[in-house]
C-alpha atoms as an extended CHARMM CRD file, in Angstrom:
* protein
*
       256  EXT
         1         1  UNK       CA             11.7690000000       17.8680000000      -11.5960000000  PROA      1               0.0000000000
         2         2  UNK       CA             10.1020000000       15.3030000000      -13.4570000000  PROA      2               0.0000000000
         3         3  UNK       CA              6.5370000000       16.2000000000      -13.6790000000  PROA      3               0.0000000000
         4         4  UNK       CA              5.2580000000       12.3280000000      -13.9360000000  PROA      4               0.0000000000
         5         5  UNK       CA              7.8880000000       10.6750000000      -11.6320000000  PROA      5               0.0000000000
         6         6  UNK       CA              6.7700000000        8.4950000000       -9.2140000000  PROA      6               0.0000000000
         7         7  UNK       CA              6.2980000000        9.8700000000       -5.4520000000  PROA      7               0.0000000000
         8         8  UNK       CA              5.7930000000        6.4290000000       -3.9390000000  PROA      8               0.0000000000
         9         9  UNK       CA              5.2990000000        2.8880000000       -4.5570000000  PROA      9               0.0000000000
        10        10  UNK       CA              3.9950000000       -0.1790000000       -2.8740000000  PROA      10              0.0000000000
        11        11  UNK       CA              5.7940000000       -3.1890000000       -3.2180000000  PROA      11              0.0000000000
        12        12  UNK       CA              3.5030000000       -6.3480000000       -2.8020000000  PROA      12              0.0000000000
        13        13  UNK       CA              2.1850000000       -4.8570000000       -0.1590000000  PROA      13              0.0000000000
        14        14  UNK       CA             -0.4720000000       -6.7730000000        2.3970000000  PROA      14              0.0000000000
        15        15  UNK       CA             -2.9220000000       -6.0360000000        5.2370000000  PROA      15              0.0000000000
        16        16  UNK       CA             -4.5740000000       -7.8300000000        7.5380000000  PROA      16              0.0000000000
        17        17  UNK       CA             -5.8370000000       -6.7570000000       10.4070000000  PROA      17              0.0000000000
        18        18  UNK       CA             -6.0940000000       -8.3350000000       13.7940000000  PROA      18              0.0000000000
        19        19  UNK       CA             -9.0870000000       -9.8700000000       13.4060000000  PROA      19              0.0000000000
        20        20  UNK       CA             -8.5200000000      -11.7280000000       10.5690000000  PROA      20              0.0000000000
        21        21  UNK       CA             -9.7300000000       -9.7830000000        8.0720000000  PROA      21              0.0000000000
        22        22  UNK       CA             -7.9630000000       -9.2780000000        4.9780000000  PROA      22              0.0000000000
        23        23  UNK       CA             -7.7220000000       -5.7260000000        3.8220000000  PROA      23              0.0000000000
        24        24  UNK       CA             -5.2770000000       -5.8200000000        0.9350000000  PROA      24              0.0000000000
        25        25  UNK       CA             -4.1910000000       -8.3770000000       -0.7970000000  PROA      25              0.0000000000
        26        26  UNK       CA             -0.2700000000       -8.0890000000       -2.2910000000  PROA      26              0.0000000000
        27        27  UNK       CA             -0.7940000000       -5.2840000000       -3.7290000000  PROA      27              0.0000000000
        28        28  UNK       CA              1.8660000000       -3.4640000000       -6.0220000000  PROA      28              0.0000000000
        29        29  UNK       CA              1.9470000000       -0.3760000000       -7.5400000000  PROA      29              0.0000000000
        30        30  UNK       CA              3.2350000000        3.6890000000       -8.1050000000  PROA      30              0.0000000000
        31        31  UNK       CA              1.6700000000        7.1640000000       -7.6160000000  PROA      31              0.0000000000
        32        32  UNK       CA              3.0130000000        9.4760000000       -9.4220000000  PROA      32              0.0000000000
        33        33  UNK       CA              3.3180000000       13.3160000000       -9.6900000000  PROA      33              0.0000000000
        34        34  UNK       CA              1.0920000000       15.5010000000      -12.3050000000  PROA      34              0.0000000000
        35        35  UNK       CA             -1.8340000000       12.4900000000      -11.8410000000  PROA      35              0.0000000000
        36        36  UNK       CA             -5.6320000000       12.4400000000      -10.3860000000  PROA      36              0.0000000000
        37        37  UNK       CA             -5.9380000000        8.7190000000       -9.6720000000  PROA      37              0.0000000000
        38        38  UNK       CA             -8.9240000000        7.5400000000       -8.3300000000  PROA      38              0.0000000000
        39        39  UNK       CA             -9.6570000000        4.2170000000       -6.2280000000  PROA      39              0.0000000000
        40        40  UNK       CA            -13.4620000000        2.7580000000       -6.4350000000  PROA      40              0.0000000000
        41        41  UNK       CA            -15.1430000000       -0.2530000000       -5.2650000000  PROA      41              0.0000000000
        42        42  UNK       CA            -18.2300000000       -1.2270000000       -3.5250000000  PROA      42              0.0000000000
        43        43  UNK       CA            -17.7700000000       -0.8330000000        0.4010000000  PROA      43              0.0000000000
        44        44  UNK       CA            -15.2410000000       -3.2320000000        1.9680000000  PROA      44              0.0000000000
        45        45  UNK       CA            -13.5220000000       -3.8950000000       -1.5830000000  PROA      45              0.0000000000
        46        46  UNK       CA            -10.2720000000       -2.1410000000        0.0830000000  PROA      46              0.0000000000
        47        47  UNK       CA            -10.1020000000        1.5850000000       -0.9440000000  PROA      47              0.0000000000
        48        48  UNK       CA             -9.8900000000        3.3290000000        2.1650000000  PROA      48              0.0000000000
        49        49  UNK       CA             -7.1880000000        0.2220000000        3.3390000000  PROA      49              0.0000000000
        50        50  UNK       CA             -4.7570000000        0.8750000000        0.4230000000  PROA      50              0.0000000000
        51        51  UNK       CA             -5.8910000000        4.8430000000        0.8890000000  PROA      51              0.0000000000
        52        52  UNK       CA             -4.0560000000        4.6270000000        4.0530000000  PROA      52              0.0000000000
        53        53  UNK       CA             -0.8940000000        2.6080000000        3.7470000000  PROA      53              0.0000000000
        54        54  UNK       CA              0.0020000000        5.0910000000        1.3020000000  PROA      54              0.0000000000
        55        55  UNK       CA              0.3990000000        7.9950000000        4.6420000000  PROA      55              0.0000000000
        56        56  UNK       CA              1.2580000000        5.2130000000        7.2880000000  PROA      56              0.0000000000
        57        57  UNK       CA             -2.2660000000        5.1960000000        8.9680000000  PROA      57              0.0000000000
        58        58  UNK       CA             -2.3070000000        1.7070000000        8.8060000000  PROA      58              0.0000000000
        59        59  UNK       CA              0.9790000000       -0.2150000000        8.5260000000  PROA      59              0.0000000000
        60        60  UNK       CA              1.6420000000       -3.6940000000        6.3680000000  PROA      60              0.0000000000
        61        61  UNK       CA              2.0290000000       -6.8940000000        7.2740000000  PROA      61              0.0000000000
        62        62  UNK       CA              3.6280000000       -7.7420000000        4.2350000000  PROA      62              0.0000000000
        63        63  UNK       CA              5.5250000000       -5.8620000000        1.7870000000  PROA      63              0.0000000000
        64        64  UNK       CA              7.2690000000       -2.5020000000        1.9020000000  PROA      64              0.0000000000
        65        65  UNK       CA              6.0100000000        1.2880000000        1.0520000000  PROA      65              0.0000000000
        66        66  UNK       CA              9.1180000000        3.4660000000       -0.5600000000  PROA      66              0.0000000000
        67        67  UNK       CA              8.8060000000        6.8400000000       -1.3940000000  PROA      67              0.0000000000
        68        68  UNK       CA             11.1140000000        7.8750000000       -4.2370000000  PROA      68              0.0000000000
        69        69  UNK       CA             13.1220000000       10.5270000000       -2.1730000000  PROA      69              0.0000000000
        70        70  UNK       CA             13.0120000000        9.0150000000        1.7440000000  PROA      70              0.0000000000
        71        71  UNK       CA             13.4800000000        5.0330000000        0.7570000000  PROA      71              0.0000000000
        72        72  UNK       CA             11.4150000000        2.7510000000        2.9070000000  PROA      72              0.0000000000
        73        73  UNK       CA              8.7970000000        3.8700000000        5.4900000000  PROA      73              0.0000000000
        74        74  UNK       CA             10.0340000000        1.4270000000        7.8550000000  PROA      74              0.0000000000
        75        75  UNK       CA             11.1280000000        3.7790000000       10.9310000000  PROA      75              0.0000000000
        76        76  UNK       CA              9.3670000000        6.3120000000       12.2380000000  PROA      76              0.0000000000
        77        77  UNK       CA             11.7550000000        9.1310000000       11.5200000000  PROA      77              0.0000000000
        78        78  UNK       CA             11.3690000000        8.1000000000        7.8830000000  PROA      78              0.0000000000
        79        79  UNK       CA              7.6300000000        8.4470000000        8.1580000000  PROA      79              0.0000000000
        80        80  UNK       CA              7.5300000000       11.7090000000        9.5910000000  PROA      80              0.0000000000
        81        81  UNK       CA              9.0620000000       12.8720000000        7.1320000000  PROA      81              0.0000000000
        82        82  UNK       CA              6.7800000000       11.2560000000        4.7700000000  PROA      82              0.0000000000
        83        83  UNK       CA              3.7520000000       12.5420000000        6.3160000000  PROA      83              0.0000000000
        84        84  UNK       CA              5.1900000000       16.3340000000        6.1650000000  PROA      84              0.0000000000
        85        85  UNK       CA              5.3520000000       15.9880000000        2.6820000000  PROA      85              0.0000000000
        86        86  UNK       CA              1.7180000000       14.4830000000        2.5440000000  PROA      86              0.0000000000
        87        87  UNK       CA             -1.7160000000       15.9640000000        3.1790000000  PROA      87              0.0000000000
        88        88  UNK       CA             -5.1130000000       13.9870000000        3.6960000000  PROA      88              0.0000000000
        89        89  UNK       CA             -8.6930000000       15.3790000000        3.3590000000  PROA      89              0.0000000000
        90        90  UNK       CA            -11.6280000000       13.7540000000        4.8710000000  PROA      90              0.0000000000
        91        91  UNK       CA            -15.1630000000       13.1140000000        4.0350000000  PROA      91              0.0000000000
        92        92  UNK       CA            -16.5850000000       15.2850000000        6.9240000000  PROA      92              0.0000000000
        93        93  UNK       CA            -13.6030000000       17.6540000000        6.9230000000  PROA      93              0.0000000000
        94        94  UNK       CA            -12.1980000000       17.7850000000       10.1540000000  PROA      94              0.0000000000
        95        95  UNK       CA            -12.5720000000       21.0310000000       10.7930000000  PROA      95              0.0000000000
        96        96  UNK       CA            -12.7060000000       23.2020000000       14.4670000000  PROA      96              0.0000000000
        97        97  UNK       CA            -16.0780000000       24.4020000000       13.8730000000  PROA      97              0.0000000000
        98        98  UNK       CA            -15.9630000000       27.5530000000       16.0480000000  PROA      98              0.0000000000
        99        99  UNK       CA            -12.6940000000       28.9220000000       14.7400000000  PROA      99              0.0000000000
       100       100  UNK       CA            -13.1530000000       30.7960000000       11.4570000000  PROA      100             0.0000000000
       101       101  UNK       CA            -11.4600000000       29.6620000000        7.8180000000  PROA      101             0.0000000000
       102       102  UNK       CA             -8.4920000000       31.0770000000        8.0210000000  PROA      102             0.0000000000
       103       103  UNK       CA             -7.8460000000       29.5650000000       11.7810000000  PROA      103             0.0000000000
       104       104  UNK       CA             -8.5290000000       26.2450000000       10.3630000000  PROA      104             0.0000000000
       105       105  UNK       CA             -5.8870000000       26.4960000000        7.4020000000  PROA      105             0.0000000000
       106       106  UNK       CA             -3.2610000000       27.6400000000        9.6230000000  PROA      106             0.0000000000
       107       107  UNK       CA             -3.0510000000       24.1350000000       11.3930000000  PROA      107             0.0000000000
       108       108  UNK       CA             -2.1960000000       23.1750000000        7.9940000000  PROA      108             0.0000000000
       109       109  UNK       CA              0.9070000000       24.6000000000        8.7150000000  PROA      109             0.0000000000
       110       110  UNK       CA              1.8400000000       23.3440000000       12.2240000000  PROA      110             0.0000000000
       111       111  UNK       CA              4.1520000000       20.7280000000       11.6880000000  PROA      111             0.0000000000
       112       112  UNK       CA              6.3940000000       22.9940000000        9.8260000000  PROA      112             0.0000000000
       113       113  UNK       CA              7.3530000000       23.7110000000       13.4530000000  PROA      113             0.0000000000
       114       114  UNK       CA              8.8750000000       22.1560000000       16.6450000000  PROA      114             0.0000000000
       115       115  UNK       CA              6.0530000000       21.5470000000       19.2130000000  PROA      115             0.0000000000
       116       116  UNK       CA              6.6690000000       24.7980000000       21.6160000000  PROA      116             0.0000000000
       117       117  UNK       CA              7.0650000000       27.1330000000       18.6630000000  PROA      117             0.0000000000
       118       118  UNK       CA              3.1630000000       26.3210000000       18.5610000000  PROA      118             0.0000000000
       119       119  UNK       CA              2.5220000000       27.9590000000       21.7040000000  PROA      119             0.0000000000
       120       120  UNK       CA              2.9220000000       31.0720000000       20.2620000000  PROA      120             0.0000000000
       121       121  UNK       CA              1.1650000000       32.8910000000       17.7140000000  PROA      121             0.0000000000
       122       122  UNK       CA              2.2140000000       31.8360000000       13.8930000000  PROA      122             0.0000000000
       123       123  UNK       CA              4.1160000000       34.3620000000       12.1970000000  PROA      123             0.0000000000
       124       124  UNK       CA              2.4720000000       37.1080000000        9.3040000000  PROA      124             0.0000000000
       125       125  UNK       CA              4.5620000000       35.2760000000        6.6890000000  PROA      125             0.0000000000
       126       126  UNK       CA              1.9780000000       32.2850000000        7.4060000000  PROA      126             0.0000000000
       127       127  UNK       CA             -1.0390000000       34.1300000000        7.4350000000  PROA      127             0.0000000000
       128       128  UNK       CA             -0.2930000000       35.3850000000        4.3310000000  PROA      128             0.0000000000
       129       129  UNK       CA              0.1610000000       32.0530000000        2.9490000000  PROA      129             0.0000000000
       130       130  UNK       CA             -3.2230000000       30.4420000000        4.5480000000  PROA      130             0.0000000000
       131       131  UNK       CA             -4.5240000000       33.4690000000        2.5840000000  PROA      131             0.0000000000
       132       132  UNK       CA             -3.0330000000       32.7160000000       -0.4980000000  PROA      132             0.0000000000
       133       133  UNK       CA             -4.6610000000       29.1990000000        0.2660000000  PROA      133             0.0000000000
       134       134  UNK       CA             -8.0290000000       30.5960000000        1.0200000000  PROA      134             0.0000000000
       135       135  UNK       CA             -8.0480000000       32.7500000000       -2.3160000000  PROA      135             0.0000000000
       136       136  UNK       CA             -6.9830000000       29.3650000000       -4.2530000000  PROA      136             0.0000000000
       137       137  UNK       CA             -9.8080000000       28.0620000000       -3.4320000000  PROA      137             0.0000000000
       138       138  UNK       CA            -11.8640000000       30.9560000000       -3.5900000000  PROA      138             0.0000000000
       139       139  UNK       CA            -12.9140000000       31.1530000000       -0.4870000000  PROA      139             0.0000000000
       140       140  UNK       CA            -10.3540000000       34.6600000000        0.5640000000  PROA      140             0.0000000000
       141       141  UNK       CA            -14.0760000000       36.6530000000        1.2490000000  PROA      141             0.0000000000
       142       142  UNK       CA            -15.3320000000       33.9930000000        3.9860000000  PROA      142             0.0000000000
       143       143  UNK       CA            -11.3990000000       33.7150000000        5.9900000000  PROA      143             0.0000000000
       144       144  UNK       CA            -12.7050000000       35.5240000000        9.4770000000  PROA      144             0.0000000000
       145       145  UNK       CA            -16.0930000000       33.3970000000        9.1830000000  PROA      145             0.0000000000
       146       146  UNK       CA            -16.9180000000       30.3490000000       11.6320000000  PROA      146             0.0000000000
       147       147  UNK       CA            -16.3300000000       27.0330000000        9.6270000000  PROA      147             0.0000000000
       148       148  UNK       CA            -19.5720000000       25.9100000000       10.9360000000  PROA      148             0.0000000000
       149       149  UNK       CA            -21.0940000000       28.6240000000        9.4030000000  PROA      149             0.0000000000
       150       150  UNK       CA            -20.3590000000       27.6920000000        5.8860000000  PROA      150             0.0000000000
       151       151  UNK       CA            -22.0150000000       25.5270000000        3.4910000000  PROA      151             0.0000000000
       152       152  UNK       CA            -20.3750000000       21.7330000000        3.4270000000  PROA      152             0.0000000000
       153       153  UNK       CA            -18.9040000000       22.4720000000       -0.1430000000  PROA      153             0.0000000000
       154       154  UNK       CA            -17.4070000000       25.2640000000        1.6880000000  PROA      154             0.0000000000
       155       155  UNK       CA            -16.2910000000       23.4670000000        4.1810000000  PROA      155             0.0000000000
       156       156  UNK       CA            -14.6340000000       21.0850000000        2.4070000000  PROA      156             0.0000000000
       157       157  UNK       CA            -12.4590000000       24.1170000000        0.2600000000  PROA      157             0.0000000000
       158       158  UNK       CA            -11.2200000000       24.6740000000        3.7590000000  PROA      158             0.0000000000
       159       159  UNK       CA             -9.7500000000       21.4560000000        4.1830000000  PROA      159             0.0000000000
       160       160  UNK       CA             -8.7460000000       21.3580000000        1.2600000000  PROA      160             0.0000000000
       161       161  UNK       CA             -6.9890000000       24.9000000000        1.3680000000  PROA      161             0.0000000000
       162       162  UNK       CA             -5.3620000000       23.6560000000        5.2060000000  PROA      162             0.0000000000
       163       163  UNK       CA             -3.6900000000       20.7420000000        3.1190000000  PROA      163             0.0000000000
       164       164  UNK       CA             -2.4070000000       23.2070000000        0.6400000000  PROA      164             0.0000000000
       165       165  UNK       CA             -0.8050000000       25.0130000000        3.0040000000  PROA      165             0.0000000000
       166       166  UNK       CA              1.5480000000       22.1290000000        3.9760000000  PROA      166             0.0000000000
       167       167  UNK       CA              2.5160000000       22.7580000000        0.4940000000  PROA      167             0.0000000000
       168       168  UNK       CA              2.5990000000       19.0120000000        0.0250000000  PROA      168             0.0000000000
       169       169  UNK       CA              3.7920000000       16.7950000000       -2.7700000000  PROA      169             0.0000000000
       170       170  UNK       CA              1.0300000000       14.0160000000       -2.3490000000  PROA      170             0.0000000000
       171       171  UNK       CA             -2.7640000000       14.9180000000       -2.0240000000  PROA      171             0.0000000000
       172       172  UNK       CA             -5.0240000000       11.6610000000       -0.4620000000  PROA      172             0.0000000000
       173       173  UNK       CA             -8.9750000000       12.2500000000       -0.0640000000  PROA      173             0.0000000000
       174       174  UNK       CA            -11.1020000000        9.5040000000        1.3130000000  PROA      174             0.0000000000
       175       175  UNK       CA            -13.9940000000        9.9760000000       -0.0870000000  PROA      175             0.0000000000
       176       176  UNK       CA            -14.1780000000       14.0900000000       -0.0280000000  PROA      176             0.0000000000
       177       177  UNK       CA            -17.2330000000       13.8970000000       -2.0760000000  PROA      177             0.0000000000
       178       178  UNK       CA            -19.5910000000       11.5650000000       -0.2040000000  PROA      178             0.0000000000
       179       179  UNK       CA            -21.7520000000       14.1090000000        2.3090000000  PROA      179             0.0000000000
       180       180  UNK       CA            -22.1090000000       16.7670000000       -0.7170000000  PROA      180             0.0000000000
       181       181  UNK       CA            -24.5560000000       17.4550000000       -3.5780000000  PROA      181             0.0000000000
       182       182  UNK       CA            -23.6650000000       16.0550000000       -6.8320000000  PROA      182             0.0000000000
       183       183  UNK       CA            -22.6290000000       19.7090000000       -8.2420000000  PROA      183             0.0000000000
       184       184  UNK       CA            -20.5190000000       20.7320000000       -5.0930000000  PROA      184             0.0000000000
       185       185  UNK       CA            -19.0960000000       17.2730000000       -5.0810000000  PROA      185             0.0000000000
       186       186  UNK       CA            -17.8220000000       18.3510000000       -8.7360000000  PROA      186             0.0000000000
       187       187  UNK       CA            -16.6540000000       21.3190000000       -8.1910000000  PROA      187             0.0000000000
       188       188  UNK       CA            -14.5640000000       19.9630000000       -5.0520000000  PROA      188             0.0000000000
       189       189  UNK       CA            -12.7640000000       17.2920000000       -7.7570000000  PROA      189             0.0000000000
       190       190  UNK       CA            -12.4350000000       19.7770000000      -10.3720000000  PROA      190             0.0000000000
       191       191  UNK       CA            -10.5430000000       22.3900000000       -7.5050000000  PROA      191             0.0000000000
       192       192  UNK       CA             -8.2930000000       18.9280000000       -7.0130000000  PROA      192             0.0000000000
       193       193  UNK       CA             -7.5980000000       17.7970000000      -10.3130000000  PROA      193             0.0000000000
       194       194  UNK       CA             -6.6440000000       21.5540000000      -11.4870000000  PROA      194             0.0000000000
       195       195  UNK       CA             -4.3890000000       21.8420000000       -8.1900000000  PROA      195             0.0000000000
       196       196  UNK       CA             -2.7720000000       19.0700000000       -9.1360000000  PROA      196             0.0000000000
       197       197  UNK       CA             -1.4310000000       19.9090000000      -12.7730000000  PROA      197             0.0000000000
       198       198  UNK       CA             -0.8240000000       23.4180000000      -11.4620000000  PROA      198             0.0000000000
       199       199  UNK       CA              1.5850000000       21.9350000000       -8.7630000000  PROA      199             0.0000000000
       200       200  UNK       CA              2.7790000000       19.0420000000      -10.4590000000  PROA      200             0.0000000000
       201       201  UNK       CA              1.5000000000       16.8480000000       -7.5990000000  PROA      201             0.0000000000
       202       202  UNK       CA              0.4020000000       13.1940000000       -7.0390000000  PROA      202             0.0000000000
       203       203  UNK       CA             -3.2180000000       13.1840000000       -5.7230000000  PROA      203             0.0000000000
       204       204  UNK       CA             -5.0070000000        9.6460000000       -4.5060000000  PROA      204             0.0000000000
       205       205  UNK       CA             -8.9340000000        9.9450000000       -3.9920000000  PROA      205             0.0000000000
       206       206  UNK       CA            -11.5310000000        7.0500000000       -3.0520000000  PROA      206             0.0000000000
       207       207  UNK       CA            -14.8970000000        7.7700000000       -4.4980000000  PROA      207             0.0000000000
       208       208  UNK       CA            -18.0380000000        5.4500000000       -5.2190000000  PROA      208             0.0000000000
       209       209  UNK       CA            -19.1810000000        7.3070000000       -7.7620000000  PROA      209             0.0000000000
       210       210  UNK       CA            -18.5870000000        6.1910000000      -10.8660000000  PROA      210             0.0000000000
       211       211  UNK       CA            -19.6080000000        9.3340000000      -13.6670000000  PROA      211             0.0000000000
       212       212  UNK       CA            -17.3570000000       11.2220000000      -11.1510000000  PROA      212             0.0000000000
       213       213  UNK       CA            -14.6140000000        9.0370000000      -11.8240000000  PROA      213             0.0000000000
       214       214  UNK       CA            -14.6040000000        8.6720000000      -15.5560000000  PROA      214             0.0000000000
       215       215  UNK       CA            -15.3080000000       12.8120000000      -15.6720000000  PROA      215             0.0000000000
       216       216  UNK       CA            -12.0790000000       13.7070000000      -13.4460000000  PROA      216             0.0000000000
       217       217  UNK       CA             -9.6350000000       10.9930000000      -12.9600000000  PROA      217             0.0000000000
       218       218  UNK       CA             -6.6850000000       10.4820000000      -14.5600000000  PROA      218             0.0000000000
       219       219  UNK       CA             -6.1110000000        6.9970000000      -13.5700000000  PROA      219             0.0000000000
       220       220  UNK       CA             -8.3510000000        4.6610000000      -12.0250000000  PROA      220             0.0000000000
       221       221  UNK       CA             -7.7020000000        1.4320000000       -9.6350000000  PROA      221             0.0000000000
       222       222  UNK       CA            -10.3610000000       -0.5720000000       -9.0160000000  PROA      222             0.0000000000
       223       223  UNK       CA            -10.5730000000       -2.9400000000       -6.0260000000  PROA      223             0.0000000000
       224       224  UNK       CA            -12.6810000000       -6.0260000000       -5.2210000000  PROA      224             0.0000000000
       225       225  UNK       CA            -12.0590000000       -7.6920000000       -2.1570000000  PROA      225             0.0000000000
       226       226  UNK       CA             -9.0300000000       -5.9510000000       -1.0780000000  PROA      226             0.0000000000
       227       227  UNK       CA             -7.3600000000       -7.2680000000       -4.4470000000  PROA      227             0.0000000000
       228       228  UNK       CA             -6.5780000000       -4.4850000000       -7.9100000000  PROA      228             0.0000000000
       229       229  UNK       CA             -8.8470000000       -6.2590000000      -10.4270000000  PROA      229             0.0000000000
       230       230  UNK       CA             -7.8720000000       -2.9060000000      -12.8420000000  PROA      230             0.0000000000
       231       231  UNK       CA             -5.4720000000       -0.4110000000      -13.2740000000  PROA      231             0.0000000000
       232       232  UNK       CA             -5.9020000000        2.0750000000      -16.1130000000  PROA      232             0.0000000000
       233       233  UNK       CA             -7.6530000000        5.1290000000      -17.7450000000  PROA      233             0.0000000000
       234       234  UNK       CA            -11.2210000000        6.2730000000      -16.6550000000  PROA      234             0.0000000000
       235       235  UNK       CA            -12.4610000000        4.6500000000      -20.3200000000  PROA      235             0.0000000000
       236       236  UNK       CA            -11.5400000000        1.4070000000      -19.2040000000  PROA      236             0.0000000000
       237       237  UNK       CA            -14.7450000000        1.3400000000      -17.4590000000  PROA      237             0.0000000000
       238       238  UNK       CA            -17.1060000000       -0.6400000000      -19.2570000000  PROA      238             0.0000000000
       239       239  UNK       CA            -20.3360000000       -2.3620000000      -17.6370000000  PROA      239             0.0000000000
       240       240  UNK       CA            -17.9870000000       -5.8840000000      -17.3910000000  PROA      240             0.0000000000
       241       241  UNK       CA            -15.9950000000       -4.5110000000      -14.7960000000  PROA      241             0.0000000000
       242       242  UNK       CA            -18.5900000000       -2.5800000000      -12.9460000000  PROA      242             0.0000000000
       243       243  UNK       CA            -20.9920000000       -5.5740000000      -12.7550000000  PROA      243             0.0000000000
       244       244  UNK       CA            -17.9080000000       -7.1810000000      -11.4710000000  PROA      244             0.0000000000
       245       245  UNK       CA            -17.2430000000       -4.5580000000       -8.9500000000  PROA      245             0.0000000000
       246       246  UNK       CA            -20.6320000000       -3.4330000000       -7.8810000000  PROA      246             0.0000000000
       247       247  UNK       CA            -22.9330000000       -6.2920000000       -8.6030000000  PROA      247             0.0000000000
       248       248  UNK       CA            -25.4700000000       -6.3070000000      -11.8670000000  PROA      248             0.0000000000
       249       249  UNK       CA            -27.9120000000       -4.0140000000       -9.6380000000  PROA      249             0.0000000000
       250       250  UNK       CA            -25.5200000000       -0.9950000000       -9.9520000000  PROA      250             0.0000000000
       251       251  UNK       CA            -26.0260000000       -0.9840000000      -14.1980000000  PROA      251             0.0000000000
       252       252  UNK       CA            -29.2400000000       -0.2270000000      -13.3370000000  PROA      252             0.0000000000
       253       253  UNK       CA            -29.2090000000        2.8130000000      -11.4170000000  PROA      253             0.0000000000
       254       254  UNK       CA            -29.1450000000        5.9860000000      -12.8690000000  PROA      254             0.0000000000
       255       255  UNK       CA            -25.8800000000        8.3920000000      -13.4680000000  PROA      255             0.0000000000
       256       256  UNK       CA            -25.0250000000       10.8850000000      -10.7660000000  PROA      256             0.0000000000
């Protein structure tokens, strides 16, 4: 396997949505394996948009989404399979609050199976791996306790250990960072960006912070108005672009 091959690519690919609204522009680009590649812009610019074509949560109206191995996501058979092979994390987790970790990372794990096989209790082959998951993340020591018991950093290692456990080759985050503190929020990227190299895997984050970005991305896109106004390494970011992305107030602030 090639350990930088591409894993998908967007081929002038456009949204709008029914109202009018532009949410892409034609957009064309690859996301490939053994890469952290993060997407910023102020709110609106188009992050979460292209975020989501790249699973099939929100479908083009121009342009075509391939992945390397399955050819276009045109039909839903064909994205299925796509989204088997993909795992999303969200900013407030989506986690069953009442059911404990290890509960939680199981579902990870459900569409490995037809739809009555889940009426019936998941096999000790897959608790051991939702295990192995919760230990990855080091969270093994907390797997019997409510998720709405833990802390939100904690939390968020859950969902991130459920997505592991669809042992996927495509990791996309919309902004996993946003409801944390500044130190759990680094520790979540770090866990992501190591998981990555380890598995050789593509990984797609939105974030709106920008030290974040230039400490653990690989790549960066950068979006303004639903249109890529740069595509390139984390050092790329110089005040020029951010003024142009964020608006001369945003130099001002201070770092995360």
């Amino acid at each position: 396997m090639n350990r930088d091959a591409a894993v998908l690519s967007l081929h002038e690919v456009a949204v709008r949505y029914p109202s009018g609204t532009v949410g892409l522009e034609p957009t064309s680009l690859s996301v490939g394996r053994n890469c952290l590649t993060v997407l910023l812009g102020a709110s609106g610019a188009g992050k979460s948009t292209l975020l989501r074509t790249l699973n099939g949560l929100v479908r083009p109206t121009a342009g075509e989404v391939r992945h390397t191995d399955l050819g276009a996501l045109h039909d839903r058979a064909t994205l299925r399979a796509h989204r088997r092979r993909s795992a999303m994390i969200f900013q407030q987790h989506q986690l069953i609050g009442r059911w404990h970790a290890l509960a939680n990372v199981l579902v990870g794990r459900l569409g490995a199976y037809p739809g009555w096989r889940t009426l019936l209790p998941m096999p000790e082959t897959e608790r051991r791996r939702a295990l192995a998951c919760l230990e990855r993340v080091g969270l093994l020591d907390r797997a019997l306790d409510r998720c709405d018991t833990l802390s939100g950093g904690q939390q968020q290692r859950v969902g991130i250990a459920r997505a592991l456990a669809q042992d996927p080759e495509l990791f996309l985050a919309d902004e996993p960072v946003a409801s944390l503190d500044p130190g759990s929020g680094r520790r979540v990227l770090a866990l992501l960006r190591e998981i990555c190299r380890e598995r050789a895997m593509a990984a797609v984050v939105s974030l709106h912070q920008v030290e974040m970005a230039r400490e653990f991305a690989d790549r960066v896109v950068a979006l303004s108005a639903g249109r890529v106004v740069y595509d390139g390494p984390p050092d790329g970011l110089d005040d020029t672009l951010l003024e142009r992305l964020y608006g001369r107030a945003a130099l001002d602030e201070p770092a995360d």
